[in-house]
C-alpha positions as a Markdown table, in Angstrom:
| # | Residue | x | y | z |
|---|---|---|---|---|
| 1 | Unk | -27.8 | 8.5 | -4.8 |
| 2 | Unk | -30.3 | 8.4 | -2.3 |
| 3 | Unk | -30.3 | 12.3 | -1.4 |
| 4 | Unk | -30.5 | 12.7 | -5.1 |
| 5 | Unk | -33.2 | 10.7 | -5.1 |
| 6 | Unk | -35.2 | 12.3 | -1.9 |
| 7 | Unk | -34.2 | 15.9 | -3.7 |
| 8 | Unk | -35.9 | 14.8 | -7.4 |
| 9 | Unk | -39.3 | 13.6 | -5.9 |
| 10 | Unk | -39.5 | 16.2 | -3.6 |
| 11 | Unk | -39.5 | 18.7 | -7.2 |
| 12 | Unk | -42.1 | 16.6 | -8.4 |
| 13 | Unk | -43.9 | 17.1 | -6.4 |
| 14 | Unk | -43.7 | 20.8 | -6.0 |
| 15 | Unk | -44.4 | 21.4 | -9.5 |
| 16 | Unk | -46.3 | 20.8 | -11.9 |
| 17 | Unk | -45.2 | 20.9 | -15.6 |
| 18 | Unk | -42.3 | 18.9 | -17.0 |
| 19 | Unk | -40.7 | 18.5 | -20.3 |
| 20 | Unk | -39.1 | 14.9 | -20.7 |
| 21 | Unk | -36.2 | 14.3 | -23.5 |
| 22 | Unk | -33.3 | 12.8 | -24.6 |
| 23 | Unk | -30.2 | 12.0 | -26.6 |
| 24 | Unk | -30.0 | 12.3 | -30.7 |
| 25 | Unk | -30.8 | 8.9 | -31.9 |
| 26 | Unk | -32.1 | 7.9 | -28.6 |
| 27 | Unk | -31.9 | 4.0 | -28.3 |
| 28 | Unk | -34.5 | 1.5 | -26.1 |
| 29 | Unk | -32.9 | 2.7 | -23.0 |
| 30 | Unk | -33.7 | 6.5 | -23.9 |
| 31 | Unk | -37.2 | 5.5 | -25.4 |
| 32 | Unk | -38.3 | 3.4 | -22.3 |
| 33 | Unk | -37.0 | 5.3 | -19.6 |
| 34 | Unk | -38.7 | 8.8 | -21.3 |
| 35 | Unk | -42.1 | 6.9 | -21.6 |
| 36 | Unk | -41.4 | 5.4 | -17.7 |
| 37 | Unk | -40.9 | 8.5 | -16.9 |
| 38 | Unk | -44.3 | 10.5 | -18.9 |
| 39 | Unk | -46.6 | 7.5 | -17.8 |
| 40 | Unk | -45.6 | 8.3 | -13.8 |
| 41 | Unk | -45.8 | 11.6 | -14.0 |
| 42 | Unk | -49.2 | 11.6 | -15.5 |
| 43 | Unk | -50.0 | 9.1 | -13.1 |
| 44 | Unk | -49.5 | 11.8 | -10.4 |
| 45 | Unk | -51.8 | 14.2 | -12.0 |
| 46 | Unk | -49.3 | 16.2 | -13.4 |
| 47 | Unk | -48.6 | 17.8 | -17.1 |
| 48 | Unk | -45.5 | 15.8 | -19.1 |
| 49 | Unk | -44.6 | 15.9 | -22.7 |
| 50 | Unk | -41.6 | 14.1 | -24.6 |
| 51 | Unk | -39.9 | 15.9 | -26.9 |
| 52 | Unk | -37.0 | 14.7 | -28.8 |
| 53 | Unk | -35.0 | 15.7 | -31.5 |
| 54 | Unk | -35.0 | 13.0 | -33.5 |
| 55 | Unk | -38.2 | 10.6 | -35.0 |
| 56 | Unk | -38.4 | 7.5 | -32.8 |
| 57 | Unk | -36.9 | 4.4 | -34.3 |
| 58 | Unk | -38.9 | 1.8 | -36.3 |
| 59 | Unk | -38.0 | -0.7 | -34.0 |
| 60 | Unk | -39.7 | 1.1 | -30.6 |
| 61 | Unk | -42.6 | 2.5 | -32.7 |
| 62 | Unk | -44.7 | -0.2 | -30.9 |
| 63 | Unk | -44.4 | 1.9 | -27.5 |
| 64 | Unk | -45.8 | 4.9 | -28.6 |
| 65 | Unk | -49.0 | 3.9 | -30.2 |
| 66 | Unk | -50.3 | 7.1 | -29.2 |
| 67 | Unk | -47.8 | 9.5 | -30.8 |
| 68 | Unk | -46.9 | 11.0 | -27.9 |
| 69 | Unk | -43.4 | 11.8 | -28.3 |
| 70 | Unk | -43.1 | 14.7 | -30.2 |
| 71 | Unk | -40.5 | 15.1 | -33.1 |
| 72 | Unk | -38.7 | 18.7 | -31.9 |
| 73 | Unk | -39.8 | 21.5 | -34.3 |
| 74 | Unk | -39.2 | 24.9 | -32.8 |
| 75 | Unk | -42.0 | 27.1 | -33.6 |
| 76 | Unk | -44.8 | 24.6 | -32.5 |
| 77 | Unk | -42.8 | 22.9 | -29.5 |
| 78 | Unk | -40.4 | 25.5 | -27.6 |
| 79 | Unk | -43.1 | 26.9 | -25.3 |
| 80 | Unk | -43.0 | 23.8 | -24.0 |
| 81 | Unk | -39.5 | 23.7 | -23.0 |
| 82 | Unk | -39.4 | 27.6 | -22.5 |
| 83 | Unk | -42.6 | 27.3 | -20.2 |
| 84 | Unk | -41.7 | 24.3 | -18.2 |
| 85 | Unk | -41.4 | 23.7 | -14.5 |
| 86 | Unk | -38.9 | 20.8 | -14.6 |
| 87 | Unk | -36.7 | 19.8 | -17.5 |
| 88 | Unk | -35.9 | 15.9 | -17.4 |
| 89 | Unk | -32.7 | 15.0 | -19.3 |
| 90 | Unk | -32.3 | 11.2 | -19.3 |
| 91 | Unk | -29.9 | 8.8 | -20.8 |
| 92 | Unk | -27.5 | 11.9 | -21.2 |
| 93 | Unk | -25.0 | 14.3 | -19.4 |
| 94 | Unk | -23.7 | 16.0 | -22.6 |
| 95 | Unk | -26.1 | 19.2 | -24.1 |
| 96 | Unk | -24.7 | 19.1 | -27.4 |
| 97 | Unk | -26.5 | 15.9 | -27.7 |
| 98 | Unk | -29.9 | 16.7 | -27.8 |
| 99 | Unk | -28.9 | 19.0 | -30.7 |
| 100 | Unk | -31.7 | 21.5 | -31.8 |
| 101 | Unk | -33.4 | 21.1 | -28.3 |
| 102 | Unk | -30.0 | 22.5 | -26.7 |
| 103 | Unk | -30.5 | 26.1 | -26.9 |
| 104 | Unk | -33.8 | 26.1 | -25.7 |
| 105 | Unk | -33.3 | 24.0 | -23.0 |
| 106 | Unk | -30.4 | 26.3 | -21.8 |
| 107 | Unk | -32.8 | 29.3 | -22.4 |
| 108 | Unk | -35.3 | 27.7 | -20.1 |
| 109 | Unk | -35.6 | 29.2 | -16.2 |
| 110 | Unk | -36.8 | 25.6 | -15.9 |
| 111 | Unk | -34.7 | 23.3 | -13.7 |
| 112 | Unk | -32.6 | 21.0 | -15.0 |
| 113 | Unk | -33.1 | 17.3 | -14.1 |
| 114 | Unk | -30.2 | 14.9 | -15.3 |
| 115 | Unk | -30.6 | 10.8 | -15.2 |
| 116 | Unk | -28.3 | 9.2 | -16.6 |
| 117 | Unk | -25.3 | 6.2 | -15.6 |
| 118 | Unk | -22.6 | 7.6 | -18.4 |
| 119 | Unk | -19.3 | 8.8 | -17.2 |
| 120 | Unk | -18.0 | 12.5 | -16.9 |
| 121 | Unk | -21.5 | 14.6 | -16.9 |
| 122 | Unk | -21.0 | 17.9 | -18.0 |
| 123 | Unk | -22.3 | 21.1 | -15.7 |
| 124 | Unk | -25.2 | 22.1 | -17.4 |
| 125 | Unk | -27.9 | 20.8 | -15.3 |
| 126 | Unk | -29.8 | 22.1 | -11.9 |
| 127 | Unk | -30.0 | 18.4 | -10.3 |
| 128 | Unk | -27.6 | 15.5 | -11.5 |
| 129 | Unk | -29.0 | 11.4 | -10.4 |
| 130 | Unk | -25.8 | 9.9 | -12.1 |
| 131 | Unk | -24.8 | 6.0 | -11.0 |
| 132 | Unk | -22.0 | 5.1 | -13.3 |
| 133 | Unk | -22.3 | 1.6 | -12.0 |
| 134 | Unk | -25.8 | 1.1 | -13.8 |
| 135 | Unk | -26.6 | -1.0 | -16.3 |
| 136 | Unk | -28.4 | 1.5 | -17.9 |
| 137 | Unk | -31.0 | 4.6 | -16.5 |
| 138 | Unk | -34.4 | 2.4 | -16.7 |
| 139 | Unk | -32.5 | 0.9 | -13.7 |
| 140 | Unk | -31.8 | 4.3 | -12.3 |
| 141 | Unk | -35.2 | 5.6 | -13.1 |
| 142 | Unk | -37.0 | 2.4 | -11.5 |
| 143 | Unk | -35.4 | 3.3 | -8.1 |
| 144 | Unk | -36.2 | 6.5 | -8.4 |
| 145 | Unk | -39.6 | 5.9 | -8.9 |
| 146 | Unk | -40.3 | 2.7 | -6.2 |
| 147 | Unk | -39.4 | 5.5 | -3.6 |
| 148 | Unk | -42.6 | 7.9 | -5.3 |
| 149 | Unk | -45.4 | 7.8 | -2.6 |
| 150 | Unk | -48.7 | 7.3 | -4.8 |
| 151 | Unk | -46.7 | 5.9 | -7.8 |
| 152 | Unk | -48.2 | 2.7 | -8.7 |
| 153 | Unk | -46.1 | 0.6 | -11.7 |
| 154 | Unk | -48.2 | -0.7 | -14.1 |
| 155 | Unk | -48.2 | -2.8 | -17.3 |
| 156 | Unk | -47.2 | 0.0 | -19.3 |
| 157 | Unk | -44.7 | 1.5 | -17.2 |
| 158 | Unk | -43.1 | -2.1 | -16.6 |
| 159 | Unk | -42.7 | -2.5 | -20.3 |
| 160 | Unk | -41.3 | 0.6 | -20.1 |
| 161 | Unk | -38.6 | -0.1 | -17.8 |
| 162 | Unk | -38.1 | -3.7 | -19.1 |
| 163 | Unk | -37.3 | -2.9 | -22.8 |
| 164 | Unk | -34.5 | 0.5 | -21.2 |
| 165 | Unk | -33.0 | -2.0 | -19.0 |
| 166 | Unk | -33.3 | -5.1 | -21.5 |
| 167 | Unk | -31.1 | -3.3 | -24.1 |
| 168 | Unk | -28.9 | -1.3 | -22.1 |
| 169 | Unk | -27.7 | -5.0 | -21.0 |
| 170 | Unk | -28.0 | -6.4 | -24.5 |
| 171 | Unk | -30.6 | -8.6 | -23.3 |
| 172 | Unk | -28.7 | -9.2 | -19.9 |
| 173 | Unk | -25.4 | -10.0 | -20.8 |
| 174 | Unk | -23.1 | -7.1 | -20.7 |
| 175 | Unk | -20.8 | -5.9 | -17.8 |
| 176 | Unk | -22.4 | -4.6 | -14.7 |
| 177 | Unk | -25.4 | -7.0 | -15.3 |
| 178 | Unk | -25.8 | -9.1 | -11.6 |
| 179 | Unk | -27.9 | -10.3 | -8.9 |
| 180 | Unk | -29.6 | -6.3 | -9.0 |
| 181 | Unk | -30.4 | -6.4 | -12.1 |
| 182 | Unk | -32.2 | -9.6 | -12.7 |
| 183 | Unk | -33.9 | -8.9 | -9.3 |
| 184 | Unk | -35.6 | -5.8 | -11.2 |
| 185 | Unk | -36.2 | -7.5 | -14.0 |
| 186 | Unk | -38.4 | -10.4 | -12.0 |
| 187 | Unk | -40.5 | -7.3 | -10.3 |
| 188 | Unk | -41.4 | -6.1 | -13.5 |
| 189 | Unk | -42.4 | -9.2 | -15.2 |
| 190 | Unk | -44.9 | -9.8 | -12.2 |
| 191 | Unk | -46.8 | -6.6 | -13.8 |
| 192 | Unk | -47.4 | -8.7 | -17.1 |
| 193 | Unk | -44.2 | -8.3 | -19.6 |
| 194 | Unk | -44.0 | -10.4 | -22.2 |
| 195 | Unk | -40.0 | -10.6 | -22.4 |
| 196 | Unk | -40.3 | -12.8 | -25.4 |
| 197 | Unk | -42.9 | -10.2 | -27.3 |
| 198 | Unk | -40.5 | -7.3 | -26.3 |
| 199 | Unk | -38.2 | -8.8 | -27.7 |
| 200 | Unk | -39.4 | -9.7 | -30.9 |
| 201 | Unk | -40.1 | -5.9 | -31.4 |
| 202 | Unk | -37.1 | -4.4 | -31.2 |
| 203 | Unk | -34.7 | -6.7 | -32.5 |
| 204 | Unk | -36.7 | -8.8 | -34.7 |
| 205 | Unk | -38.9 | -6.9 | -36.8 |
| 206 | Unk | -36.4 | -5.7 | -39.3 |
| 207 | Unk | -37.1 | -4.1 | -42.7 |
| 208 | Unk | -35.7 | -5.6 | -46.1 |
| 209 | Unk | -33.3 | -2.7 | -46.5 |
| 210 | Unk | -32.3 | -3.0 | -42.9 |
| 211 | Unk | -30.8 | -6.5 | -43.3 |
| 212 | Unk | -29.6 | -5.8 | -46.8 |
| 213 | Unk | -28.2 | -2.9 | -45.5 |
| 214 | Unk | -26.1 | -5.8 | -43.0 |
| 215 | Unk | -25.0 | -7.8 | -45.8 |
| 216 | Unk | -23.6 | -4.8 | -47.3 |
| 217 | Unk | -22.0 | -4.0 | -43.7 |
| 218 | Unk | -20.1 | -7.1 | -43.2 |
| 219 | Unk | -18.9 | -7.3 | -46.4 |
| 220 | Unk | -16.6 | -4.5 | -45.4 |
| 221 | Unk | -15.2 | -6.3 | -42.6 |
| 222 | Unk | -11.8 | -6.0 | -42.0 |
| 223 | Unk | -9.5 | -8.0 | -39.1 |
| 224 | Unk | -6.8 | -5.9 | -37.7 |
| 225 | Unk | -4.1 | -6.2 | -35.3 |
| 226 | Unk | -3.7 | -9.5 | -35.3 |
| 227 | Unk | -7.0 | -10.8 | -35.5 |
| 228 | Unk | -7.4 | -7.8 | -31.9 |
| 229 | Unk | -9.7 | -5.6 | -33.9 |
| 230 | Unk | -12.7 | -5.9 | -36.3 |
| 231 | Unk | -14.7 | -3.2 | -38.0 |
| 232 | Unk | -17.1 | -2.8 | -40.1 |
| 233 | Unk | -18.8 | 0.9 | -42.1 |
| 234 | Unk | -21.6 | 2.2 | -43.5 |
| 235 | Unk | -21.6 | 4.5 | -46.4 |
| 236 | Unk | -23.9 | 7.0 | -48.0 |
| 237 | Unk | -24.0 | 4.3 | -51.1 |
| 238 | Unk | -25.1 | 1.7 | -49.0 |
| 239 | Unk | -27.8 | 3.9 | -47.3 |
| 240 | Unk | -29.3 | 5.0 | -50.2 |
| 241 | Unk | -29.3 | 1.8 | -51.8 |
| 242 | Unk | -31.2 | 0.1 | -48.9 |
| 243 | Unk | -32.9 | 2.8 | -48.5 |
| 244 | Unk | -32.0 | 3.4 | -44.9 |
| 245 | Unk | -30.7 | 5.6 | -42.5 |
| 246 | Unk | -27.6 | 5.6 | -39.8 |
| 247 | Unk | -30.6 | 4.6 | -37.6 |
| 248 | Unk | -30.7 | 1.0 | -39.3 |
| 249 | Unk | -26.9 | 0.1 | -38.0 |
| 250 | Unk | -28.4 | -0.1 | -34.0 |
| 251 | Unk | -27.1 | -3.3 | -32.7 |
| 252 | Unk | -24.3 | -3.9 | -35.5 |
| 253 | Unk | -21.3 | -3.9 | -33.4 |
| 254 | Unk | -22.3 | -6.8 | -32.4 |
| 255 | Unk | -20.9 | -8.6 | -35.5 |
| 256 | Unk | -17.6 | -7.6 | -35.6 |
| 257 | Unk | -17.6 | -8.3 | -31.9 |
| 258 | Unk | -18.7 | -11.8 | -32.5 |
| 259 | Unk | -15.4 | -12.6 | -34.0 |
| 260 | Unk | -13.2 | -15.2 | -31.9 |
| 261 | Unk | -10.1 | -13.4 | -30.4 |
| 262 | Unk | -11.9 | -9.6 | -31.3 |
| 263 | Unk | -11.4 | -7.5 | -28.3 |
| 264 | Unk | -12.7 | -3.9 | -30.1 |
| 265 | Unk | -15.4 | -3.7 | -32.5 |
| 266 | Unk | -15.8 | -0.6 | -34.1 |
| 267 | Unk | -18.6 | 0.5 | -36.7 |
| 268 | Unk | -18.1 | 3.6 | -38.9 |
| 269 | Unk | -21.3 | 5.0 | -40.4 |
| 270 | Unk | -20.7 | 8.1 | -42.9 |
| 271 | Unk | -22.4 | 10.7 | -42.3 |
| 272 | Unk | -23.8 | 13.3 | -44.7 |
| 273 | Unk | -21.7 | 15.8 | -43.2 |
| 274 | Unk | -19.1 | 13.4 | -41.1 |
| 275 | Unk | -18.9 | 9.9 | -39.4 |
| 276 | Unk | -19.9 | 9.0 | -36.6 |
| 277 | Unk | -18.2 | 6.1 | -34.5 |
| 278 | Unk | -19.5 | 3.2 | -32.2 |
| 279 | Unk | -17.2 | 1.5 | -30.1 |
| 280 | Unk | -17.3 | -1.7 | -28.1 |
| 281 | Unk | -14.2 | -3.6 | -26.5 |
| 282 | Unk | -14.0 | -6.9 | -23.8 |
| 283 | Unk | -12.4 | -7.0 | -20.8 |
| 284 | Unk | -10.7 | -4.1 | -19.3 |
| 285 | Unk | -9.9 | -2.2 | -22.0 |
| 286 | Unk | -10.5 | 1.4 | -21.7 |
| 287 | Unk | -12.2 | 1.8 | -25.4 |
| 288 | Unk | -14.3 | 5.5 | -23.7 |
| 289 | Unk | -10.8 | 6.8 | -24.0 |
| 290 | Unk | -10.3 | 5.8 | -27.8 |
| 291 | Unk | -13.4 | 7.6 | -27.8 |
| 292 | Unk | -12.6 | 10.9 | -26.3 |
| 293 | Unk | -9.9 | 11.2 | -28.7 |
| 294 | Unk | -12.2 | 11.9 | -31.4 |
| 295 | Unk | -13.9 | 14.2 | -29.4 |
| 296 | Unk | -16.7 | 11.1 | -27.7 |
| 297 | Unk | -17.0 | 9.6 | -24.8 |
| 298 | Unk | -18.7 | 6.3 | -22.9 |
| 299 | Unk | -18.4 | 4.0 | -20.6 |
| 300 | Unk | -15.4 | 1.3 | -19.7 |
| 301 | Unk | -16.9 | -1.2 | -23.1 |
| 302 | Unk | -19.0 | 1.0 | -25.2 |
| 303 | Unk | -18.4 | 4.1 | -26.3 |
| 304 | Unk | -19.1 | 6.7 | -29.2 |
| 305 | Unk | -18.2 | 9.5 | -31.0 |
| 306 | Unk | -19.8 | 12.0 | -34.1 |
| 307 | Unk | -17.4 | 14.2 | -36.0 |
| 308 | Unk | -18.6 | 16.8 | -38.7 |
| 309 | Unk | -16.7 | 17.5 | -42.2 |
| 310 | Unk | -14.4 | 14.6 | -42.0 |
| 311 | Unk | -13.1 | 12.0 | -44.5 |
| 312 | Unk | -14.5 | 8.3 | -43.6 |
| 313 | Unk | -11.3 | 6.7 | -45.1 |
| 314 | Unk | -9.7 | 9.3 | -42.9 |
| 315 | Unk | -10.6 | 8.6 | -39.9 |
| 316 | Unk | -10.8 | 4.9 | -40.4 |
| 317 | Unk | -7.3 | 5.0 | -40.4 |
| 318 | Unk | -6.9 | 7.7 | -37.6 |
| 319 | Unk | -8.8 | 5.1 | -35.6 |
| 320 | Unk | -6.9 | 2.0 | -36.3 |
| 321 | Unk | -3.9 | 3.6 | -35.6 |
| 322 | Unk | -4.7 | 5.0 | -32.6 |
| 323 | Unk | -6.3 | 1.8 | -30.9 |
| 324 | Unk | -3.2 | -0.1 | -31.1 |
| 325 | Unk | -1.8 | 1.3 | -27.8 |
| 326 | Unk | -5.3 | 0.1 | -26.6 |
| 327 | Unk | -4.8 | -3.5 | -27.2 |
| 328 | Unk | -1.5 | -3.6 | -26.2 |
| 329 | Unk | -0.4 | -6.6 | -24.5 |
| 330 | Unk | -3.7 | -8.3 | -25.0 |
| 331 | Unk | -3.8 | -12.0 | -25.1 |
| 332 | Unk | -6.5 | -13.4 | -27.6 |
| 333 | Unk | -5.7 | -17.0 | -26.6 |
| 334 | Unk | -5.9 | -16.1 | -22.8 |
């Protein structure tokens, strides 16, 4: 970590142009870390732009009230990533998942910077800062950037960090969460966060389809295995009828999680060409390997996975087959 760390700002410093992105669907980890990121680099007197490949989510709109992230379009932003000094890659180690940016970024003669704390980073990039213990990579990114001479965090750059590290954790309760963590956390409130306002924006400022869209969701709850597994889907109907997007189920595992004696969650959202997969499990139940066989991956409780032309009531019951080796042996009155 900490030669990583030394090599990073030492290209920072060298050069001078730097393209910033992130996953498909980036969450407030991806979002705050990216602006973090932009906001230090500019800080420095340098030239940053953000470019994702997806429109940022109604819920972190509030961060970007001056449009800076750009929604990727090829013909008016590839110079960017064609011209760039340094590529940063954050809150991912898998190309395919910044989707239309991928080409281009593998076109590039800029170096490529990966931040991320997921497991099993593929070998695409130039420079890999990869701590699989971390909650999240706004914690990742905040060392990095304590260690940047003439960095200065500031209100915005704190808020930054808070709201990637405040999620990752889901507000400071998942796994890997300790002394660390909440030790960053009381640094960057000294800079003026407002963890209750932060809050309020990202997870209570929901639209009317949204939470319809979650009435419609937990009607389709099922409890399998025993009472072991919950899950819950999302169809094309109930998008269209809510007028919402696969964008609108962030945070939804939670539910089926919620359960008493659940120990994997799982939330199936069809696609227009697919389903895509979130899964969450307690304890010490491997659920990034459920993942992986469905072609996704994750870490030890949350994991994911996006397949293209596929059935949703096929791999529905792919899944729930397949998890009950899993959850094998687990006692839900322990």
């Amino acid at each position: 970590m900490e030669t990583a760390i030394e090599n990073i700002i030492e290209l920072i410093k060298r050069n001078h142009n730097f393209v910033i992105t992130t996953h498909v669907n980036p969450d407030g980890d991806a979002i705050g870390s990216e602006f973090a990121l932009h906001r230090a680099i500019r800080q420095l007197g340098k030239n940053a732009v953000i470019i994702n490949h997806n429109s940022t989510p109604d819920n972190y709109l509030w961060m970007d009230p001056d449009n800076l992230i750009l929604h990727f379009i090829p013909e008016h932003h590839r110079d960017h990533i064609l011209n760039a000094d340094i590529i940063f890659i954050l809150d991912v180690n898998q190309p395919d998942r910044l989707r239309s940016l991928e080409p281009f970024v593998k076109q590039s003669k800029a170096l490529k910077v990966v931040i991320d704390h997921h497991l099993e980073p593929h070998p695409f990039g130039d420079h890999y800062l990869i701590d699989h213990d971390a909650t999240s990579t706004g914690e990742i990114l905040y060392k990095l950037l304590m260690k940047l001479d003439d960095f200065k965090i500031d209100k915005e750059i704190a808020v930054a960090l808070y709201t990637a590290i405040m999620t990752d954790t889901g507000s400071f309760r998942f796994p890997r969460t300790d002394t660390e963590t909440h030790n960053i956390a009381a640094h960057l409130l000294q800079f003026g966060v407002d963890p209750t306002q932060i809050y309020v924006n990202v997870y209570e400022n929901w639209t009317c389809g949204r939470m319809r869209l979650l009435g419609e969701a937990l009607d389709t709850m099922k409890n399998v295995h025993d009472g072991k597994v919950a899950y819950i889907m999302c169809t094309q109907k109930m998008f269209k009828d809510t007028g919402t997007t696969e964008v609108a189920t962030d945070n939804f595992t939670v539910y089926p999680m919620s359960i008493k004696g659940v120990v994997v969650g799982i939330l199936f959202n069809e696609l227009q060409n697919g389903v895509k997969i979130s899964f969450r499990s307690k304890g010490d139940i491997p659920i990034n390997e459920l993942a992986k066989e469905f072609g996704g991956n994750g870490h030890l409780n949350a994991a994911g996975a996006r397949l293209f032309d596929k059935k949703l009531d096929d791999i529905i019951k792919q899944v729930i087959e397949k998890v009950g080796k899993y959850i094998a042996g687990v006692n839900i009155n322990k």
